[in-house]
VMD Tcl script that builds the backbone (N, CA, C; Angstrom):
set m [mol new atoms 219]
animate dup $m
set s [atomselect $m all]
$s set {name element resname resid chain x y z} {
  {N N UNK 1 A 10.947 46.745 17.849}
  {CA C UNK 1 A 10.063 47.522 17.013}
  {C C UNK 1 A 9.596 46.689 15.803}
  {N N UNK 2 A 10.697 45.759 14.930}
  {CA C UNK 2 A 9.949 45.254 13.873}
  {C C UNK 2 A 8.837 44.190 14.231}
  {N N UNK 3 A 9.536 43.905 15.438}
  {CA C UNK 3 A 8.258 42.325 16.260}
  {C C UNK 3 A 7.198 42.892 16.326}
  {N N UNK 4 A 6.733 44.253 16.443}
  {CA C UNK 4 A 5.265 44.820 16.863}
  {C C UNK 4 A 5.221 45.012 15.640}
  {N N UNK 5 A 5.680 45.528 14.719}
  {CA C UNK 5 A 5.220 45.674 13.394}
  {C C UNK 5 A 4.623 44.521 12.688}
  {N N UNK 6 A 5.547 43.573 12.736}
  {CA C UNK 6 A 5.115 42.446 12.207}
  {C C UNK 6 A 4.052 41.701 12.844}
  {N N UNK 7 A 4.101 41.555 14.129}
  {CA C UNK 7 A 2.718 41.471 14.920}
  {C C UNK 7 A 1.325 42.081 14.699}
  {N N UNK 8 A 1.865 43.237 14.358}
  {CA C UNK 8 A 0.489 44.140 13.995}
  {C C UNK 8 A -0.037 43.852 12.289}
  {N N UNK 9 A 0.999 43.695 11.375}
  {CA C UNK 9 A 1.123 42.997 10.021}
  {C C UNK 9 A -0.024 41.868 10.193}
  {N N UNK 10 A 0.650 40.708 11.019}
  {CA C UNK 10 A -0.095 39.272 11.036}
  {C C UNK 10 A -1.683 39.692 11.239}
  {N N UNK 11 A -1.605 40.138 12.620}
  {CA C UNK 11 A -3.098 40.281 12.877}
  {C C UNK 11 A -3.505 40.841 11.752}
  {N N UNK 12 A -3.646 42.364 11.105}
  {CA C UNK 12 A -4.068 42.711 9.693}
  {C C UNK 12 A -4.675 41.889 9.066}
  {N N UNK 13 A -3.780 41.114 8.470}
  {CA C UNK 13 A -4.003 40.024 7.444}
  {C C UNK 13 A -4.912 38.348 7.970}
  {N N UNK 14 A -4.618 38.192 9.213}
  {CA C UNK 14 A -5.724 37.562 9.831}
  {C C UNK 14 A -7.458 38.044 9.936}
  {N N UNK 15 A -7.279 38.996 10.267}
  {CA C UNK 15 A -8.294 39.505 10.575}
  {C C UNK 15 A -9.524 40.082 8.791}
  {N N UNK 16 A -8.489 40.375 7.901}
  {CA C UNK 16 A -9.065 40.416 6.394}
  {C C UNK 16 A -9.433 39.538 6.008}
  {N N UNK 17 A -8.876 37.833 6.190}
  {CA C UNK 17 A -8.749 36.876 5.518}
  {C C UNK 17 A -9.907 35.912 6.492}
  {N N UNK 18 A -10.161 36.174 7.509}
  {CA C UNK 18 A -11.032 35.967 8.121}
  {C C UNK 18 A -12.630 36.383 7.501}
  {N N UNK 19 A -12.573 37.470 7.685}
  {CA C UNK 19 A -13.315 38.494 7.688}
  {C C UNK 19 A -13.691 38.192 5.770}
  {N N UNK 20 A -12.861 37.441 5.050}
  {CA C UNK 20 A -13.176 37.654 3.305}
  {C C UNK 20 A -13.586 36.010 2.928}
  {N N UNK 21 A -12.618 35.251 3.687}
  {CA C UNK 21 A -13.087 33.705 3.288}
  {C C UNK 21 A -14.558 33.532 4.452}
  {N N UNK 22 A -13.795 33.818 5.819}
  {CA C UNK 22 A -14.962 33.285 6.528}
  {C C UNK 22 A -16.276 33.291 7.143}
  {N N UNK 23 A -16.497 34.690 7.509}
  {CA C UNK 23 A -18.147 35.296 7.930}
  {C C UNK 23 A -18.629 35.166 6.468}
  {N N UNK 24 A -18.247 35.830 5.504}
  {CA C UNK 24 A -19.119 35.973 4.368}
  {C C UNK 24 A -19.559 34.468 3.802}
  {N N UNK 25 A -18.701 33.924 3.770}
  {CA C UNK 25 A -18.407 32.574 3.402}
  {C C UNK 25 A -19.915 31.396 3.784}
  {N N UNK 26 A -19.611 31.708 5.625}
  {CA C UNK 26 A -20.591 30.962 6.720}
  {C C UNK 26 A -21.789 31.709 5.792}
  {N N UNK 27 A -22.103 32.812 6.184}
  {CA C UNK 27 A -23.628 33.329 6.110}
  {C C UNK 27 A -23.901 33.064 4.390}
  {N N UNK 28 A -23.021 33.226 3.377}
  {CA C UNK 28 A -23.827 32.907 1.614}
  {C C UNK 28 A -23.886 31.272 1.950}
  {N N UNK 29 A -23.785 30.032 2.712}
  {CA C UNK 29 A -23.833 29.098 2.646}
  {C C UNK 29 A -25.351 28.384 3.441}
  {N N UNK 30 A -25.260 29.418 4.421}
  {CA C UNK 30 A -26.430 29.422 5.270}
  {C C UNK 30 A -28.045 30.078 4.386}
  {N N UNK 31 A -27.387 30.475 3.250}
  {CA C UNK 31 A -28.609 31.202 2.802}
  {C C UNK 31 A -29.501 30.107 1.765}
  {N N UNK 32 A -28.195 29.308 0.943}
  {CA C UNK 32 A -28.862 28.518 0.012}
  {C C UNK 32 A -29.382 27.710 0.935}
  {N N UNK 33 A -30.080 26.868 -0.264}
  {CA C UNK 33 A -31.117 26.051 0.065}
  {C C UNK 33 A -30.230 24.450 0.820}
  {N N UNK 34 A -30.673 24.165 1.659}
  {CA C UNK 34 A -30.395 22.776 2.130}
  {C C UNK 34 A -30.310 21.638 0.963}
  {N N UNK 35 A -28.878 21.135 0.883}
  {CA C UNK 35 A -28.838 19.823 -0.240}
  {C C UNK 35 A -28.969 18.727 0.253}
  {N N UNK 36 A -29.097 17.729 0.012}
  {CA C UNK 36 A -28.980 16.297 0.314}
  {C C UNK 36 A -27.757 16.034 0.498}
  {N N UNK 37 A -27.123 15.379 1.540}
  {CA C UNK 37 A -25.530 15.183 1.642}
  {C C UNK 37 A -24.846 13.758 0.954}
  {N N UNK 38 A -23.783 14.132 0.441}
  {CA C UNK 38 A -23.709 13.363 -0.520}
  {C C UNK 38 A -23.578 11.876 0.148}
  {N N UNK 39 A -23.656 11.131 -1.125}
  {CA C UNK 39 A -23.994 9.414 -0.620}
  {C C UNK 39 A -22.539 8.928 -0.781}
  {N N UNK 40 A -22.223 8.217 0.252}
  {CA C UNK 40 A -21.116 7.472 -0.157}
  {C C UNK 40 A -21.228 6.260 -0.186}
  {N N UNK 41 A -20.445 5.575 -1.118}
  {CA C UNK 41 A -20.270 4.266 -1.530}
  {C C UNK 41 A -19.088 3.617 -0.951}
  {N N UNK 42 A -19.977 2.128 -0.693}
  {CA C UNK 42 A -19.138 1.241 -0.220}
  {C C UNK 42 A -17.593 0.788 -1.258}
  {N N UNK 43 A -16.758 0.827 -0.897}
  {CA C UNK 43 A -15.825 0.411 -1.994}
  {C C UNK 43 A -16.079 -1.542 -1.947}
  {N N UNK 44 A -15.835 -1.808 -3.211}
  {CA C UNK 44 A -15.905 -3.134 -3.616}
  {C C UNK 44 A -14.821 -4.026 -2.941}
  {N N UNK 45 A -15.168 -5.222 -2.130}
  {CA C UNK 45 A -13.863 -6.213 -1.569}
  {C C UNK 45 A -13.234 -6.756 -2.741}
  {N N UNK 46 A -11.958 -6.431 -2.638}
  {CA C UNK 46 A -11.395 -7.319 -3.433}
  {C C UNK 46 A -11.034 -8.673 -3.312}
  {N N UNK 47 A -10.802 -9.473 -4.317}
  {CA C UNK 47 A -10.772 -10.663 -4.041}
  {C C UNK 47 A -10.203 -11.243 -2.913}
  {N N UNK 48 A -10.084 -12.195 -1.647}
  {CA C UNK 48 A -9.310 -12.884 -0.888}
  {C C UNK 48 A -7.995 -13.168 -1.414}
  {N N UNK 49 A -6.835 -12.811 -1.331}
  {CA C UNK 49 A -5.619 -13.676 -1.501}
  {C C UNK 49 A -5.542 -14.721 -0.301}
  {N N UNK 50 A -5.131 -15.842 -0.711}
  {CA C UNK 50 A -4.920 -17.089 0.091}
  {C C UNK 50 A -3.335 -16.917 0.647}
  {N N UNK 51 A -3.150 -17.247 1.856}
  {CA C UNK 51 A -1.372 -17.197 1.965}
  {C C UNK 51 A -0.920 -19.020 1.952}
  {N N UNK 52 A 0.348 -18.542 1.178}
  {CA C UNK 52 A 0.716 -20.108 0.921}
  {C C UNK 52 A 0.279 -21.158 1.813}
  {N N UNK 53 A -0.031 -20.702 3.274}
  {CA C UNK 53 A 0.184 -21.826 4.034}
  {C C UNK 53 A -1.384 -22.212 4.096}
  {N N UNK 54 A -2.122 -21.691 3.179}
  {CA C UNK 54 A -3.970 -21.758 3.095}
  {C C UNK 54 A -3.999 -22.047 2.406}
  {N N UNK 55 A -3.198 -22.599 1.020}
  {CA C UNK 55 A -3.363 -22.938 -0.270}
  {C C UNK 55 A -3.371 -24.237 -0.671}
  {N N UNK 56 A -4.784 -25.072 -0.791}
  {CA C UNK 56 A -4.426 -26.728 -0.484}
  {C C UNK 56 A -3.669 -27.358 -1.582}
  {N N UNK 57 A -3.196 -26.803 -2.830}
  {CA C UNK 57 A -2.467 -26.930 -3.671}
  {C C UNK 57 A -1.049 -26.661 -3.445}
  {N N UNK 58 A -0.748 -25.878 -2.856}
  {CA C UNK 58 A 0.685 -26.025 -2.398}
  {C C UNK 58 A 1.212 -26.711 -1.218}
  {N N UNK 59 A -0.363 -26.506 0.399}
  {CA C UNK 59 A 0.061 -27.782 1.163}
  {C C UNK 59 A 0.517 -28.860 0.648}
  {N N UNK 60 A -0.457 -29.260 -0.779}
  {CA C UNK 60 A -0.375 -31.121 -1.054}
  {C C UNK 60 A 1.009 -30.763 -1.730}
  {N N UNK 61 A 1.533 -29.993 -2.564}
  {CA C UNK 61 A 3.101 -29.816 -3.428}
  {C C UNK 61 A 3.991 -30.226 -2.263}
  {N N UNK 62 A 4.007 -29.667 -1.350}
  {CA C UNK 62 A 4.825 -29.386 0.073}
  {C C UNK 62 A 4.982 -30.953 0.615}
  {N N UNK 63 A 3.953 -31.140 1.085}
  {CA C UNK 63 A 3.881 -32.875 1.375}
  {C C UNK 63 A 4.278 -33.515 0.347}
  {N N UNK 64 A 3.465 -33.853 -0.876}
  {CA C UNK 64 A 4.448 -34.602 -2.105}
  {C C UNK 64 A 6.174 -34.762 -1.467}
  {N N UNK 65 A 6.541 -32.920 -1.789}
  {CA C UNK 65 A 7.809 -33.136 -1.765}
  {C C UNK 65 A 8.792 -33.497 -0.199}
  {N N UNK 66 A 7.968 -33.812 0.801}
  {CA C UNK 66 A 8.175 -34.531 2.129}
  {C C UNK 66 A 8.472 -35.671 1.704}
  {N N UNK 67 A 7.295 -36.606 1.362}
  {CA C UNK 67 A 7.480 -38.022 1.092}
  {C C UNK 67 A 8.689 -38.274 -0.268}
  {N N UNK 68 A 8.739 -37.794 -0.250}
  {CA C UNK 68 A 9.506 -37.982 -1.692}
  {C C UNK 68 A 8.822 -38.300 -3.416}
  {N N UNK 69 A 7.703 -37.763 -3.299}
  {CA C UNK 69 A 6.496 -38.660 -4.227}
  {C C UNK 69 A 6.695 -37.385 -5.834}
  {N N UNK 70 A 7.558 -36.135 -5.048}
  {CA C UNK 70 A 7.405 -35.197 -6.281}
  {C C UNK 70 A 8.715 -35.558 -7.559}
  {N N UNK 71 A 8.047 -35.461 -8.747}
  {CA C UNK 71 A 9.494 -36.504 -9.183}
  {C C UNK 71 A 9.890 -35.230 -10.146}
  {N N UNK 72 A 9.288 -33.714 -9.906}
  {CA C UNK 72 A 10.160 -32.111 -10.717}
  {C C UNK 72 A 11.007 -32.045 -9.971}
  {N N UNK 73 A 11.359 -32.053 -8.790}
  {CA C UNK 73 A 12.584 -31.317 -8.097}
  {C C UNK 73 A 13.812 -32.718 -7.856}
}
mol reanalyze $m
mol bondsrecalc $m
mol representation Tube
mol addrep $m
């Protein structure tokens, strides 16, 4: 008995909330006037990060410190 109650509850409240956000809703939207849809913008690239192993400043550090030529470490 409470399952049909509450069944009958849901629908109720479906059927109001339908019936209050959505027909009325559709048709006052349909009435105004047609807008221009909005523009969207490209977002800006941000800069490239380089990864260490693209970085000809740390390749040449790297080699330096191969040959033995780096005299910080």
């Amino acid at each position: 008995m409470y399952v049909l109650v509450a069944l009958a509850v849901t629908v109720l409240v479906v059927a109001l909330a339908w019936r209050g956000f959505g027909a009325d809703a559709m048709r006052d939207r349909e009435r105004q006037e047609p807008t221009a849809p909005p523009r969207l913008h490209r977002p800006t690239k941000a800069p490239r990060q380089i990864a260490p192993d693209d970085d000809p400043e740390f390749l040449g550090e790297i080699d330096r410190k191969l040959r033995g030529e780096d005299k910080s470490s």
